[in-house]
KOLZA-846263 format. One record per residue (C-alpha): residue in one letter; z, x, y. Coordinates in steps of 0.001 Angstrom, whole numbers. Layout:
R  aa       zz       xx       yy
R   A        Z        X        Y
...
END
This chain:
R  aa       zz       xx       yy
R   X    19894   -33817    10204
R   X    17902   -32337     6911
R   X    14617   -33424     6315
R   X    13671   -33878     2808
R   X    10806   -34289      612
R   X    11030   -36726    -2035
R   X     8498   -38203    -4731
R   X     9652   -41737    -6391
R   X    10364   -40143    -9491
R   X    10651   -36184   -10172
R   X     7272   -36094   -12346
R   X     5685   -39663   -12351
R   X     3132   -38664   -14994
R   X     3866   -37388   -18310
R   X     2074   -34249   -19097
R   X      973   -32244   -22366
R   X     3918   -29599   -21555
R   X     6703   -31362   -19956
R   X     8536   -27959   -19592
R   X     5793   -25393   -18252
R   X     7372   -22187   -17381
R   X     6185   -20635   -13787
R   X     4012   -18062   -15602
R   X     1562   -20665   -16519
R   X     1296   -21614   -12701
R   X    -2338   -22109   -12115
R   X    -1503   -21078    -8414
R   X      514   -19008    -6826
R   X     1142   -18468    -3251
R   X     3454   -15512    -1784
R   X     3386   -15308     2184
R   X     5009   -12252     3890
R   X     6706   -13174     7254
R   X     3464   -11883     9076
R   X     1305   -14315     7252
R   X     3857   -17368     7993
R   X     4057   -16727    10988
R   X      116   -17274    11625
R   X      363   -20011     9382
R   X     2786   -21412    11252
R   X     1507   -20506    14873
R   X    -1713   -22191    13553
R   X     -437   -25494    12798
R   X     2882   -25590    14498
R   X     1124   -28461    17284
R   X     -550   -30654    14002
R   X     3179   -30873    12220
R   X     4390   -32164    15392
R   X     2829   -34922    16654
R   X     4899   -37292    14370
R   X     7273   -35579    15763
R   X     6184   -36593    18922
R   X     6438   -40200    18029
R   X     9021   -40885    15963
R   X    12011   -38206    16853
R   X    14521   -40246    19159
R   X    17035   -38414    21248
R   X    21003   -39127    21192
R   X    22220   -41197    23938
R   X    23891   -38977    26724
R   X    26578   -40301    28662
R   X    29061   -38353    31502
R   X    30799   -38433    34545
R   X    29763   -36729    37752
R   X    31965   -37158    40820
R   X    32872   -40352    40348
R   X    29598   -41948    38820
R   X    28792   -42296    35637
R   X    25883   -41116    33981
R   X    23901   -43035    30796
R   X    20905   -41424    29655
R   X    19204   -43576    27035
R   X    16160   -44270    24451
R   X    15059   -40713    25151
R   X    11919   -39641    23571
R   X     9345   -36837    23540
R   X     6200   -37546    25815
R   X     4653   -33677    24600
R   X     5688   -30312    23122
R   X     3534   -27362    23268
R   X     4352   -24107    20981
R   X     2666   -20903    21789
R   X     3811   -18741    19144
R   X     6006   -18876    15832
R   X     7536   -15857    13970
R   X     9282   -15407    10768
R   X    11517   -13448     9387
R   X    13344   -13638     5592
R   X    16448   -12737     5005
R   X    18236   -13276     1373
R   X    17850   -17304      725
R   X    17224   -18008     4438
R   X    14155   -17810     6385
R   X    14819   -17212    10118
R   X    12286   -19452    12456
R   X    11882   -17982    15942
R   X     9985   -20074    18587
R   X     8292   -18693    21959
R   X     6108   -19694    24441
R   X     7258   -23125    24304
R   X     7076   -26266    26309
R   X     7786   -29722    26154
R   X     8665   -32763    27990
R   X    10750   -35738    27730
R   X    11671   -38901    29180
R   X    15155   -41223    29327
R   X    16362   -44296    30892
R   X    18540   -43282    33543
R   X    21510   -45785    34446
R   X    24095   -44561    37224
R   X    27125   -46541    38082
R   X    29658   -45897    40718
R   X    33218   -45572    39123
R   X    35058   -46768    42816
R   X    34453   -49093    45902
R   X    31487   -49559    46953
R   X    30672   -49510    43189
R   X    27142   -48893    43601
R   X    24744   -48873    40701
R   X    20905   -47971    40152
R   X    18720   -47697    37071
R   X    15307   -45745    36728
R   X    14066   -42887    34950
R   X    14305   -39368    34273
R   X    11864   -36791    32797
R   X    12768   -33428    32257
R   X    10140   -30707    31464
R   X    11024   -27228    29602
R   X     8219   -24520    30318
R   X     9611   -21764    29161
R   X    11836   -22031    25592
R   X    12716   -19869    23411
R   X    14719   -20598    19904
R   X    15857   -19424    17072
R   X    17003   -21320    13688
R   X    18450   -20183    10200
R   X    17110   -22202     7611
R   X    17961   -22409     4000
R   X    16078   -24249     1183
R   X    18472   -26625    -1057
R   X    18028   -28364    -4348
R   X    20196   -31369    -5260
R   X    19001   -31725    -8510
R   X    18079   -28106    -9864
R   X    16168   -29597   -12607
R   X    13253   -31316    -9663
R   X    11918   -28752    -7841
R   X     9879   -31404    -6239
R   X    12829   -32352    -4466
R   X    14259   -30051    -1837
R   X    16208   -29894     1689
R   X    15997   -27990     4767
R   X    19390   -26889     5814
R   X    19485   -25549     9147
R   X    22419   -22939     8718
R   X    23065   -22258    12335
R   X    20368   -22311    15760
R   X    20224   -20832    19316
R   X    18001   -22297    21864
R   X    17536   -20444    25245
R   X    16040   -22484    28252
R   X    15094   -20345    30599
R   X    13116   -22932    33248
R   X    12664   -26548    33765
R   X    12083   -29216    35933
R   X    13797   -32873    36447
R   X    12160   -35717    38038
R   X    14040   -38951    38785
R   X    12890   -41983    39552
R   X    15336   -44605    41226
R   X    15868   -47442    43472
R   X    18642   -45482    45110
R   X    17382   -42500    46290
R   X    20511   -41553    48393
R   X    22688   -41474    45076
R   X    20273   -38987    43303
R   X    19973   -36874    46097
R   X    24128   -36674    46016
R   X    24123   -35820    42870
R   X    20446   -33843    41200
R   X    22371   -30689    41624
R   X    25210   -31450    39005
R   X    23047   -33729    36925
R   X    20996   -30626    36735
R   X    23591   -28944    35612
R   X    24609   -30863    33006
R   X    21125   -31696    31704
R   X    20842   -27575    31325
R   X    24687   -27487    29117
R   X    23204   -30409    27108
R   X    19893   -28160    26242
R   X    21767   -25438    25107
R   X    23847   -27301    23491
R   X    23888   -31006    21371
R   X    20541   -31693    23083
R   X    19092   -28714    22270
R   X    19869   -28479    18657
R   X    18393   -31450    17990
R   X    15557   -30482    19493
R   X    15413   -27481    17934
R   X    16422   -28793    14306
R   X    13362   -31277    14520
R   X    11317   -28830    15274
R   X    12161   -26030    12218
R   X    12328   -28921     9883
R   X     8973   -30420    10706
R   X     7462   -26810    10416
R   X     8958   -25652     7168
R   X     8024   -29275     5633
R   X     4475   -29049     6499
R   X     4930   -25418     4883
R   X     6165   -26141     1995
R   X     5179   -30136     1490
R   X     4014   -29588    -2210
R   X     5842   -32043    -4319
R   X     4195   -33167    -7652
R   X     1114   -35381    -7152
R   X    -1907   -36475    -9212
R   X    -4485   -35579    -7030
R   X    -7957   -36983    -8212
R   X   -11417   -37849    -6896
R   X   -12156   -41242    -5638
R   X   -11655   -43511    -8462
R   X   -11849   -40769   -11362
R   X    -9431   -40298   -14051
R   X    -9765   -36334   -13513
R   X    -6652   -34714   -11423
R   X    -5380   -31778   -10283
R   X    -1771   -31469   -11661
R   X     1006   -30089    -9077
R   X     3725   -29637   -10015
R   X     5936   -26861    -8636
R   X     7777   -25192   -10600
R   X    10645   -22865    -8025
R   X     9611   -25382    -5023
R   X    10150   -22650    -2488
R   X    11814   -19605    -2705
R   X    12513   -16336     -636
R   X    12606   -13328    -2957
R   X    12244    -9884    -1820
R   X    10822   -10695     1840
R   X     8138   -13066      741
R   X     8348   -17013      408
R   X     7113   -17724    -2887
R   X     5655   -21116    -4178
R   X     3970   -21427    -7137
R   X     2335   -24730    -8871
R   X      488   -25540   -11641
R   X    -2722   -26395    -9860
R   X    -4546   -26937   -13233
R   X    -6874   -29872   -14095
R   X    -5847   -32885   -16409
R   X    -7838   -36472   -17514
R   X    -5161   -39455   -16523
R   X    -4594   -42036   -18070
R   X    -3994   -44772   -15530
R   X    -1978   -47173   -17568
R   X     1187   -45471   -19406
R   X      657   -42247   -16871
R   X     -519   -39779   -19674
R   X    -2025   -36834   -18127
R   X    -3430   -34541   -21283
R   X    -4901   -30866   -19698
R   X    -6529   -28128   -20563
R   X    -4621   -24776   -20263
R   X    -4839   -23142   -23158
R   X    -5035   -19674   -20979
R   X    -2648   -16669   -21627
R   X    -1260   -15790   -18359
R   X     1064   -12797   -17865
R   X     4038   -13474   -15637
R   X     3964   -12877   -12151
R   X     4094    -9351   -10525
R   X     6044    -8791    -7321
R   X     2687    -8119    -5777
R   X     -907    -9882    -6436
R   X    -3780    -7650    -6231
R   X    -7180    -9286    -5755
R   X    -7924    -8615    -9491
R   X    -5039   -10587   -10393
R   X    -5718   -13654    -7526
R   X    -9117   -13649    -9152
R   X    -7717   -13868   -12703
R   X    -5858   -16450   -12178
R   X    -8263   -18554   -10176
R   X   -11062   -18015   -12907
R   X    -9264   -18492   -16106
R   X    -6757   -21585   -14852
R   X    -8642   -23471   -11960
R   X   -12184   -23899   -12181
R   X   -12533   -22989   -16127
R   X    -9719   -25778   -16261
R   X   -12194   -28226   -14753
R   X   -15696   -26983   -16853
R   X   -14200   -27733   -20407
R   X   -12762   -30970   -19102
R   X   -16355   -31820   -16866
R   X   -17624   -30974   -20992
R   X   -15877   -33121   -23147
R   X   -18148   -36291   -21975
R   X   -21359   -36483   -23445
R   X   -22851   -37979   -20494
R   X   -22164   -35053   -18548
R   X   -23730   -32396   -20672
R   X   -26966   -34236   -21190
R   X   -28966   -33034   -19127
R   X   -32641   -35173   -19960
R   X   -33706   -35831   -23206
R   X   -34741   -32452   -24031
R   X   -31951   -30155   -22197
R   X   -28374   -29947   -22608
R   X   -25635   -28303   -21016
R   X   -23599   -26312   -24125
R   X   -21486   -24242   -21954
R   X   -20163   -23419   -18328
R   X   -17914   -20665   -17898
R   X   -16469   -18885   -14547
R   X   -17435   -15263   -15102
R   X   -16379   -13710   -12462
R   X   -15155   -14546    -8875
R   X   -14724   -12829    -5111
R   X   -13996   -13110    -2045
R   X   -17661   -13554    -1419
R   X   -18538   -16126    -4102
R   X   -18314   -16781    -8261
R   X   -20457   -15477   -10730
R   X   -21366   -18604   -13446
R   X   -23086   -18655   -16883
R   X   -24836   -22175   -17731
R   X   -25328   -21811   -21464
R   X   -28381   -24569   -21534
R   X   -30085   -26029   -25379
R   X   -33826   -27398   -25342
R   X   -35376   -28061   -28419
R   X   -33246   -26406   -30722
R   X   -32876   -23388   -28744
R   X   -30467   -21676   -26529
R   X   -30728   -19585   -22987
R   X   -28030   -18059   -20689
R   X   -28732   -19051   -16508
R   X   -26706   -16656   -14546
R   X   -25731   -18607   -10389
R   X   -24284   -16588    -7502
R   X   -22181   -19641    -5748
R   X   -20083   -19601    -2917
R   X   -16398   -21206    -3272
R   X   -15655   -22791      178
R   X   -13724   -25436      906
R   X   -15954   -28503     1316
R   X   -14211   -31430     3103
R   X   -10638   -32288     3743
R   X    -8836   -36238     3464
R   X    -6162   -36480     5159
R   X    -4924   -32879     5045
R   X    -6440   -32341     1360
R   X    -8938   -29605      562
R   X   -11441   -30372    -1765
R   X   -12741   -26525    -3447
R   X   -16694   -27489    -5186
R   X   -18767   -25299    -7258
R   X   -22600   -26013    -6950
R   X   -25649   -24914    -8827
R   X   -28056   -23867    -6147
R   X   -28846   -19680    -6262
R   X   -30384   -18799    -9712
R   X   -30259   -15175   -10197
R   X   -31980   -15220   -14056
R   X   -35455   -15751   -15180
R   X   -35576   -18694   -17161
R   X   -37991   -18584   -19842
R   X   -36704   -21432   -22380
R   X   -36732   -24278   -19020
R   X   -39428   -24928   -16816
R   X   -38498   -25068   -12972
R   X   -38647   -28614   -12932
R   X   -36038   -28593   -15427
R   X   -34225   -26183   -13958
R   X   -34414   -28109   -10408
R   X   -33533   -31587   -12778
R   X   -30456   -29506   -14243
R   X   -28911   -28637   -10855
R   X   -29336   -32224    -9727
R   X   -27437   -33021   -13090
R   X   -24153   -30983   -11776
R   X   -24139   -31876    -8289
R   X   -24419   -35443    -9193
R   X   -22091   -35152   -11892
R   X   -19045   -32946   -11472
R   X   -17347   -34182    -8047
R   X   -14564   -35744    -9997
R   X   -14011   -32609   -11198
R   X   -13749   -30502    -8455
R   X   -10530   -28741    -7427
R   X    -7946   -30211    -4860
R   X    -5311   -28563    -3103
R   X    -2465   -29577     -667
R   X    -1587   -29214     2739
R   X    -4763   -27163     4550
R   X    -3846   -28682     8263
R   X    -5608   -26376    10515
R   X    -8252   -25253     8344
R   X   -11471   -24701     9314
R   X   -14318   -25202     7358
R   X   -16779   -22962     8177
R   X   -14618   -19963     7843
R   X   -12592   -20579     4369
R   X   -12286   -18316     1703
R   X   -10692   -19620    -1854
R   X    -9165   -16176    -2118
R   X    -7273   -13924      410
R   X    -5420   -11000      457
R   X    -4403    -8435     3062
R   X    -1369    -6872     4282
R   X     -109   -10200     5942
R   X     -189   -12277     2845
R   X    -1715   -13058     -535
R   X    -2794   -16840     -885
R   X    -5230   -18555    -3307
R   X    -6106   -21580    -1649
R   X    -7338   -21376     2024
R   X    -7253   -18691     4686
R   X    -4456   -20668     6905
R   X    -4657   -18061     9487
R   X    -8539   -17948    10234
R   X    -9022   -18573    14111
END
């Protein structure tokens, strides 16, 4: 079973560079096994609850001293995972599991094989409280040329059950109570063995999908023709003991009808080091993310007038950390020019349906303005907030997040991500 994530086409839109070359990525996201792991541990119960619903188990049939034994339409009724660790090795990234329960339900159908042929139908739920697994799991390409496109290949797995409980529920008590002691036993060969590598496939796969789910989308605002272009360019990969992914992240105007999505990323951008210091998170972020979305937000007349005496010439990113962004509004009144310096805050904002949505506000005016008049100042600030929405930057896949806690940029010894602090409690 290999779960796969697939887009209609490879890249649906046509971009200004068809070709970009992973250097230009306008994000870049390298997670040690420490910082997978609390990625994982932290969003391990959202990525299954489809799960939940839509995984069904094999059909089980045996014999047990002379009956036999159908166990049928199985399906999860709840799993519960404690704790998730990583570890990479070469290509493969090894998923452990502990601390795990779960429970599950069948339709039980017993029929006797000899005279006096006796037969009974109920159910039977079995619940795991204490599993432990372990899974191999490689990342595949079938067409080289789409990294959009990838599989999950579980190489090989071990599950471990260690207790559980069955409960049956029959007409016939008197055959159950013949046989719960082998039907036990064969319940505990089928978890650790067919049974249990299902179980424990479904599981890896749904965790390294919501991981890694970051095909190429058009992501926009409501109904605006700005997006944020992802498109990945290694999908994901394990080099050196870190799972890299890296996407272009940058902002583009769409054009709805032939698909024509013209950026702006006219940014030099070195290639990427084995190792991102903040400096270089923060470089990145400034010059291809939110810069990316100012000279766009700029080309529209509408959005740079500001009344009919102030304009907005200019809005550039100076400087950003971990603890907010530094902006320069280069304003024009009346034939005459002044610099506004804002100390802003870069959290994420809101979420839709597992999107983050990353806003920069005008709202903490460090300068002394001499050219505008605080009303106009107050008017300008309205101007933005009302105005650049469509422009803000989106990213994918932030199940877990919590608002009030996000940071755009993080690094410590567990991982380096641009993006959102996936690990915050």
């Amino acid at each position: 079973m290999m779960f796969a994530v697939l887009c209609q086409a490879c890249y649906p839109a046509t971009y200004d560079n068809e070709a970009p070359a992973e250097a230009d990525a306008g994000v870049h996201v390298m997670l040690t096994p420490a910082g997978l792991s609390r990625y994982a541990t932290a969003n391990v119960n959202a990525a299954l609850r489809d799960l939940i619903a839509s995984l069904q188990i094999p059909t089980l049939a045996f014999r047990i001293a002379g009956f036999d034994v159908e166990l049928s339409g199985g399906r999860f009724s709840a799993i519960t995972v404690g704790g998730v660790s990583f570890r990479l090795v070469a290509d493969e990234a090894y998923l452990r599991i502990a601390n795990t329960s779960l429970a599950f339900l069948f339709q039980l159908a017993i029929t006797q094989r000899s005279f006096p042929y006796l037969q009974d139908a109920g159910t039977l739920e079995i619940a795991i409280e204490d599993l432990a697994a372990g899974a191999y799991v490689e990342v595949r390409f079938p067409d080289p040329a789409c990294r959009a496109r990838y599989q999950l290949a579980p190489v090989r797995a071990q599950l471990q059950v260690k207790t559980f409980r069955v409960k049956f529920r029959c007409g016939l008590q008197v055959i159950l109570n013949a046989l719960s002691g082998l039907l036990t036993s064969v319940i505990e060969a089928q978890l650790n063995g067919e049974l249990g590598d299902t179980l424990l496939t479904s599981i890896s796969e749904g965790l390294l999908g919501m991981l890694a789910s970051m095909p190429q989308e058009s992501r926009s605002v409501a109904s605006a023709d700005v997006i944020s272009d992802q498109r990945p360019f290694a999908g994901i990969e394990v080099r050196g003991g870190l799972l890299h992914v890296a996407y272009t992240g940058q902002r583009a105007m769409l054009e709805p009808v032939t698909r024509r999505c013209e950026g702006w990323f006219d940014a030099e951008i070195a290639p990427p080091p084995a190792y991102y210091s903040n400096s270089d998170v923060q470089y990145l972020l400034e010059r291809s993310v939110f810069n990316a979305g100012f000279a766009l937000y700029l080309q529209r007349p509408s959005n740079r007038a500001v009344s009919e005496r102030v304009a907005i010439a200019n809005l550039t990113l100076l400087e950003f950390r971990n603890t907010g962004a530094r902006l320069r509004v280069d304003v024009e009144a009346d034939g005459r020019s002044e610099a506004l310096l804002y100390l802003e805050p870069v959290v994420l904002t809101s979420t839709r349906g597992g999107t983050g949505v990353f806003g920069i506000s005008l709202a903490h005016l460090v300068s002394s303005p001499t050219l505008l008049t605080a009303a106009e100042v107050a008017l300008l600030e309205a101007h933005v907030a009302a105005s650049f929405a469509p422009y803000d930057y989106s990213v994918d896949n932030v199940l877990g997040a919590v608002l009030s806690s996000q940071v755009v940029c993080y690094v410590d010894r567990s991982w380096v991500h641009i993006g959102v602090d996936l690990g915050a409690e």
